[in-house]
Backbone as CSV, one residue per row, in Angstrom:
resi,resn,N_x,N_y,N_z,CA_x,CA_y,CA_z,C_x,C_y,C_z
1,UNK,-12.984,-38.511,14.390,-13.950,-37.521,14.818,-13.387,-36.104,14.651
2,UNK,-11.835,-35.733,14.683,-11.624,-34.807,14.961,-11.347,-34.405,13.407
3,UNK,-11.187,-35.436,11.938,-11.473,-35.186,10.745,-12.852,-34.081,10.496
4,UNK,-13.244,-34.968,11.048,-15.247,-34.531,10.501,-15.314,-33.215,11.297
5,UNK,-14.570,-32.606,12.142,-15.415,-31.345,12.717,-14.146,-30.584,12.015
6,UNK,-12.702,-30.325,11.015,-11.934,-30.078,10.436,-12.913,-30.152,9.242
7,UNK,-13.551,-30.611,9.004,-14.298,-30.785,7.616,-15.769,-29.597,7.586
8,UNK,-16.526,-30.025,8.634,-17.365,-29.060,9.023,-17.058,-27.405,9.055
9,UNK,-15.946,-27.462,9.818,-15.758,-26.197,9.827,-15.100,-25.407,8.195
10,UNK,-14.216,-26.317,7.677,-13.891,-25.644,6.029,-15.146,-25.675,5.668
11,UNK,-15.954,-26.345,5.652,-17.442,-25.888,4.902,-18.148,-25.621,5.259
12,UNK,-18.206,-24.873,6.431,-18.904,-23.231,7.415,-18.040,-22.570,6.786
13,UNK,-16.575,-22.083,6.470,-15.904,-21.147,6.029,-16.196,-20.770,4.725
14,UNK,-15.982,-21.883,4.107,-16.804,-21.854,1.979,-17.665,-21.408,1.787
15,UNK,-19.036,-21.862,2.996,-20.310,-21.389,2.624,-19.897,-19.433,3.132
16,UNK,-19.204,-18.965,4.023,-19.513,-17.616,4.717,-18.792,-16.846,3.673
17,UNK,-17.448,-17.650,2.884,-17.011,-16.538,1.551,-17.655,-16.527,1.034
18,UNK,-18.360,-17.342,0.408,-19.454,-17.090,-0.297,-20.440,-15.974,-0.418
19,UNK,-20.760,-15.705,0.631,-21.822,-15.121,1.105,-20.697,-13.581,1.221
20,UNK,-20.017,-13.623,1.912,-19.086,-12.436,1.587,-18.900,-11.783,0.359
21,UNK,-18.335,-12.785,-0.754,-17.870,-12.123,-1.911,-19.595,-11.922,-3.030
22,UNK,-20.684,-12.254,-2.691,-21.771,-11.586,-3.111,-22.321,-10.674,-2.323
23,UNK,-22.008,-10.469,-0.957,-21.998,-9.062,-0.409,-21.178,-7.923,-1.156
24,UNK,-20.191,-8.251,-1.269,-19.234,-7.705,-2.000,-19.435,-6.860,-3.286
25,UNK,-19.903,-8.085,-4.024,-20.723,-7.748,-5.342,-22.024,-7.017,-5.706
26,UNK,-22.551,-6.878,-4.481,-23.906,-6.482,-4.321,-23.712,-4.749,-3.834
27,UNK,-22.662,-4.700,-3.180,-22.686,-3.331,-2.725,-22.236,-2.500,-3.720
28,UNK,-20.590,-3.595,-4.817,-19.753,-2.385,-5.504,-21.115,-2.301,-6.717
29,UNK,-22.089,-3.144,-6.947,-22.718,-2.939,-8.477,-24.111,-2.377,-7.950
30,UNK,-24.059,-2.320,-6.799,-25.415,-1.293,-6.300,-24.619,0.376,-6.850
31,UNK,-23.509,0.694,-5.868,-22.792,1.510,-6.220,-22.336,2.343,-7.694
32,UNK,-22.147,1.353,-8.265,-21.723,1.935,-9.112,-22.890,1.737,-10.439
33,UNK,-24.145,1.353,-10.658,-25.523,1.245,-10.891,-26.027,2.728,-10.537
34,UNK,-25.614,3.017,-9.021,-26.724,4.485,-9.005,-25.810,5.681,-9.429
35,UNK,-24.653,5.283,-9.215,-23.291,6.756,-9.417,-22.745,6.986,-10.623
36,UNK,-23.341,6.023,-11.652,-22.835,6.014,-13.371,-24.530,6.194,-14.104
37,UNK,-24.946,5.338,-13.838,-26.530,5.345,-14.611,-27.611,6.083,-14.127
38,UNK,-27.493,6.155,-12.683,-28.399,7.313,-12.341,-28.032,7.991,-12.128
39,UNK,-27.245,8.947,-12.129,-26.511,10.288,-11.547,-27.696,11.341,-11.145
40,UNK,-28.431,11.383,-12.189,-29.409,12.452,-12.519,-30.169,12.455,-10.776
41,UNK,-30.772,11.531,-10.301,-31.321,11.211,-9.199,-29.864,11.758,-8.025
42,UNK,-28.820,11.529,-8.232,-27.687,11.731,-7.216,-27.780,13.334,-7.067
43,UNK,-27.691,13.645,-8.667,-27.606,15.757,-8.723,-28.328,16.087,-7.812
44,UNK,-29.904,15.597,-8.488,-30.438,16.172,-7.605,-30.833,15.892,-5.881
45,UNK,-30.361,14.695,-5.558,-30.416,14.697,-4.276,-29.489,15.573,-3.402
46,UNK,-27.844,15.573,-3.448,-27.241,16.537,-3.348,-27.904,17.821,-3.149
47,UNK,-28.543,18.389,-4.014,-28.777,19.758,-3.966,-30.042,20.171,-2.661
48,UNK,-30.479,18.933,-3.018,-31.564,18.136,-1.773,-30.768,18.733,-0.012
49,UNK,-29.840,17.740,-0.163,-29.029,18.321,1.326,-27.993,19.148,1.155
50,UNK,-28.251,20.502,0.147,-27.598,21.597,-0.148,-26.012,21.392,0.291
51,UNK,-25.866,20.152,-0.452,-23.972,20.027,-0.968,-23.517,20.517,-2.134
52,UNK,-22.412,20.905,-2.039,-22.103,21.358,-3.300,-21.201,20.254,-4.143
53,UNK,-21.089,20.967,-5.529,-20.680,20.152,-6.388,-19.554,18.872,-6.219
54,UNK,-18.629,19.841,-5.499,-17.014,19.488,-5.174,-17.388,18.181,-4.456
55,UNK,-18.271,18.421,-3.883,-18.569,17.342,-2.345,-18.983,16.038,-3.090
56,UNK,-20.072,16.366,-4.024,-20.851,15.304,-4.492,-20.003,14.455,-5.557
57,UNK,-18.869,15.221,-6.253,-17.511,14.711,-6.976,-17.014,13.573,-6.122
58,UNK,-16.532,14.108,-4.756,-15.277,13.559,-4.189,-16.205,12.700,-3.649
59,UNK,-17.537,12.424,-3.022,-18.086,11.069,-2.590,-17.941,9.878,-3.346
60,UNK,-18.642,10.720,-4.617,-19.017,9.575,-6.105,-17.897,8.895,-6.085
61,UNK,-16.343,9.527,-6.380,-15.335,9.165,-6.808,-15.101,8.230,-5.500
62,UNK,-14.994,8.709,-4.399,-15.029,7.435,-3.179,-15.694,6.576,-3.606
63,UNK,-16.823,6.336,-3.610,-17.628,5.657,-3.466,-17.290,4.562,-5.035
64,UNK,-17.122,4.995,-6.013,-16.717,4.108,-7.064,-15.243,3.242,-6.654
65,UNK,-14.272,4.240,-6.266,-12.829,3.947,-5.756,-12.773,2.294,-4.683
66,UNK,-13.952,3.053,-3.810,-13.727,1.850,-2.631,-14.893,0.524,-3.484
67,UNK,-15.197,0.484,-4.307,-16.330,-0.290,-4.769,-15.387,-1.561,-5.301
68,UNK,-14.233,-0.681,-6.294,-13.566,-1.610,-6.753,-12.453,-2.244,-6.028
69,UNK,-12.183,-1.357,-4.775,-11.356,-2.298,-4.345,-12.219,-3.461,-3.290
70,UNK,-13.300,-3.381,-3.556,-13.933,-4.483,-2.506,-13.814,-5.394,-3.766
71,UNK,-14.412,-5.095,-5.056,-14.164,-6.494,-6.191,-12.740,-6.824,-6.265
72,UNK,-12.095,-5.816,-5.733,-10.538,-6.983,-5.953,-10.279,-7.437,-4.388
73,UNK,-10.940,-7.388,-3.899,-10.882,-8.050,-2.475,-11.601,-9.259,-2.334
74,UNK,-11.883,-9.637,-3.435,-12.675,-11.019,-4.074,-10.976,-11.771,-4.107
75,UNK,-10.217,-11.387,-4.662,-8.884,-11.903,-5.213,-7.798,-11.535,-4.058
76,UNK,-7.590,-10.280,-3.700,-7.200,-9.949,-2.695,-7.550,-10.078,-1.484
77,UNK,-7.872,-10.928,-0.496,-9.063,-10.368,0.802,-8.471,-9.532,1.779
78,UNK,-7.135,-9.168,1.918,-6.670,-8.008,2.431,-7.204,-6.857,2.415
79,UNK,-7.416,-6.827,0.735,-8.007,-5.368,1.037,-9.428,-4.897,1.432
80,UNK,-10.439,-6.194,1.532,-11.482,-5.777,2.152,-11.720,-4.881,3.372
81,UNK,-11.466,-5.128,4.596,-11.887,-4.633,5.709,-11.552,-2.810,5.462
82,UNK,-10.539,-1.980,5.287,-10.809,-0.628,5.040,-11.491,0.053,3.749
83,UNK,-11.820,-0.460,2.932,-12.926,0.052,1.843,-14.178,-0.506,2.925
84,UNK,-14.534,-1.501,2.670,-15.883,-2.084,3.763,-16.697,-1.105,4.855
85,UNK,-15.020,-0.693,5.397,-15.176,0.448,6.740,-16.113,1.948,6.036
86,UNK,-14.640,1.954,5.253,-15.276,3.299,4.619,-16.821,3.643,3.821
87,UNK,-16.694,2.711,3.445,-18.052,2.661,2.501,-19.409,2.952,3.453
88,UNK,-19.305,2.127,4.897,-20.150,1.907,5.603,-20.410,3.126,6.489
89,UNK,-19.577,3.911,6.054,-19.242,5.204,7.008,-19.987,6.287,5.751
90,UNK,-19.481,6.310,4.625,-20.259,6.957,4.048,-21.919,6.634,3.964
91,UNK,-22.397,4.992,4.095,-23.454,5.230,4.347,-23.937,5.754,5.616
92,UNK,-23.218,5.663,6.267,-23.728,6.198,7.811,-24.254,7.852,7.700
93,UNK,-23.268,8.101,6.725,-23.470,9.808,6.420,-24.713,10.172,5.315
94,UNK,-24.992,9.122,4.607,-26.025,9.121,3.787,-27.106,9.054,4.725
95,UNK,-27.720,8.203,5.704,-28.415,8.118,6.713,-28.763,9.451,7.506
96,UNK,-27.675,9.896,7.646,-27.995,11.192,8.380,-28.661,11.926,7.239
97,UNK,-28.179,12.593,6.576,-28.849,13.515,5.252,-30.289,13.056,4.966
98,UNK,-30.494,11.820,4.837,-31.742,11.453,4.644,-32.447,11.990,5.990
99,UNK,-32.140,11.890,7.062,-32.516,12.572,8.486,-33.053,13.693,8.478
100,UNK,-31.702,14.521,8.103,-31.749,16.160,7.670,-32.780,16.464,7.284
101,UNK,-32.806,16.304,6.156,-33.818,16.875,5.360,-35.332,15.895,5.430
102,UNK,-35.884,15.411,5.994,-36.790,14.524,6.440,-37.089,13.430,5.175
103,UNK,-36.198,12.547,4.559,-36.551,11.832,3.583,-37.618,10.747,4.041
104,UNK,-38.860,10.177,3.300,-39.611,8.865,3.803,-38.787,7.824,3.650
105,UNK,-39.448,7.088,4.781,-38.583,5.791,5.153,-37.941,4.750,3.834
106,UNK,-38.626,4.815,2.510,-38.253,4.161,1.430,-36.979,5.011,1.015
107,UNK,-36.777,6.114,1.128,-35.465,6.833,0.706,-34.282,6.240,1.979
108,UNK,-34.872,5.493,2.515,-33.506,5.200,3.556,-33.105,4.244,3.667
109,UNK,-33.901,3.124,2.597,-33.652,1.691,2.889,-32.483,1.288,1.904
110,UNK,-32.207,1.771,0.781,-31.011,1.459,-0.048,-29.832,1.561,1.057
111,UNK,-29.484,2.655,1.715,-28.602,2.820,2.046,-28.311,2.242,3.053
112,UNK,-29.470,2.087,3.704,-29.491,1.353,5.035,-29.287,-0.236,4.714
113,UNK,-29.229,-0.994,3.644,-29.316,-2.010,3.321,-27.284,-2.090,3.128
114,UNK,-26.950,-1.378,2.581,-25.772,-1.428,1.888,-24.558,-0.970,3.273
115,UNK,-25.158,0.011,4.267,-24.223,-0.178,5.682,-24.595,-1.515,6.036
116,UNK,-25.551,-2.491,6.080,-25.490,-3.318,6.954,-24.698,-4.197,6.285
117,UNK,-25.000,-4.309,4.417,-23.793,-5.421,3.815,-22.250,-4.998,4.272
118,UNK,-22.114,-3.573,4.027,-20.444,-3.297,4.421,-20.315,-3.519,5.690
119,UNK,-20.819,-3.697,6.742,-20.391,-3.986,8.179,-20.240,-5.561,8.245
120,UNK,-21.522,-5.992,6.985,-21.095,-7.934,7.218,-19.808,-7.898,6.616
121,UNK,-19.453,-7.357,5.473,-18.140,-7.496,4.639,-17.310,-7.127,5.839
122,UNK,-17.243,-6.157,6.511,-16.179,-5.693,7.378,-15.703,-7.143,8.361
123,UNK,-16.671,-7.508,9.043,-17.086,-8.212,10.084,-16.376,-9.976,9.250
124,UNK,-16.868,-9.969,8.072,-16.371,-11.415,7.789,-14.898,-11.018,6.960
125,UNK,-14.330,-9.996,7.333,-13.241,-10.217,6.863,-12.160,-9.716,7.991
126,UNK,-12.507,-10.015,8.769,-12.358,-9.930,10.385,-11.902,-11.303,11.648
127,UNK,-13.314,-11.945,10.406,-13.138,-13.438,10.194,-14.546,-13.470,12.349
128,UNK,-15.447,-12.620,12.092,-16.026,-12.294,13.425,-16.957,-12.967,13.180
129,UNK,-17.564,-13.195,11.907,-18.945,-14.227,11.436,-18.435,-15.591,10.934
């Protein structure tokens, strides 16, 4: 008996990486989808919540930076939980701006979608889910 719930539980764990490392995947290729191919939409949002250039540089470059280290946190899982953090923090700050400047509720759901994956990534590499 005490096999079968040793068994159960490795395959509650298989199924939750799972689900982790396409969180994973979902956030760095959301990421790096809107910060390489759409930029044009990024310029001008930026200018939207009157940031300047420098600012909108050093996010992007975060934001690509921590993307990839969540895909090598597929291989690595160490390094998940502080990219995860961070990422989720920059969306937190994306959230606000959308605030700021009164964006409609469809301008808030990307981002709002992608803090809640980085808090599951955070959270299952925490080992809390």
């Amino acid at each position: 008996m005490l096999k079968t719930e040793k068994n159960k539980l490795k395959l509650k764990l298989k199924h939750m990486t799972n689900y982790t490392i396409i969180a994973q995947l979902v956030v760095s290729l959301s990421i790096v989808y809107v910060w390489i191919f759409r930029f044009d939409n990024i310029v001008n949002e930026f200018k939207q919540y009157r940031l300047n250039d420098l600012t909108r540089s050093l996010v992007g470059a975060s934001k690509i930076a921590l993307s990839t280290l969540l895909v090598a946190g597929i291989y690595y899982p160490d390094l998940i939980l502080i990219p995860a953090l961070l990422l989720a923090f920059l969306m937190l700050a994306a959230q606000y701006f959308h605030f700021k400047i009164g964006n409609p509720w469809q301008k808030h759901i990307p981002s709002m979608l992608l803090l809640i994956l980085c808090l599951f990534i955070a959270a299952a590499s925490l080992k809390l889910v």
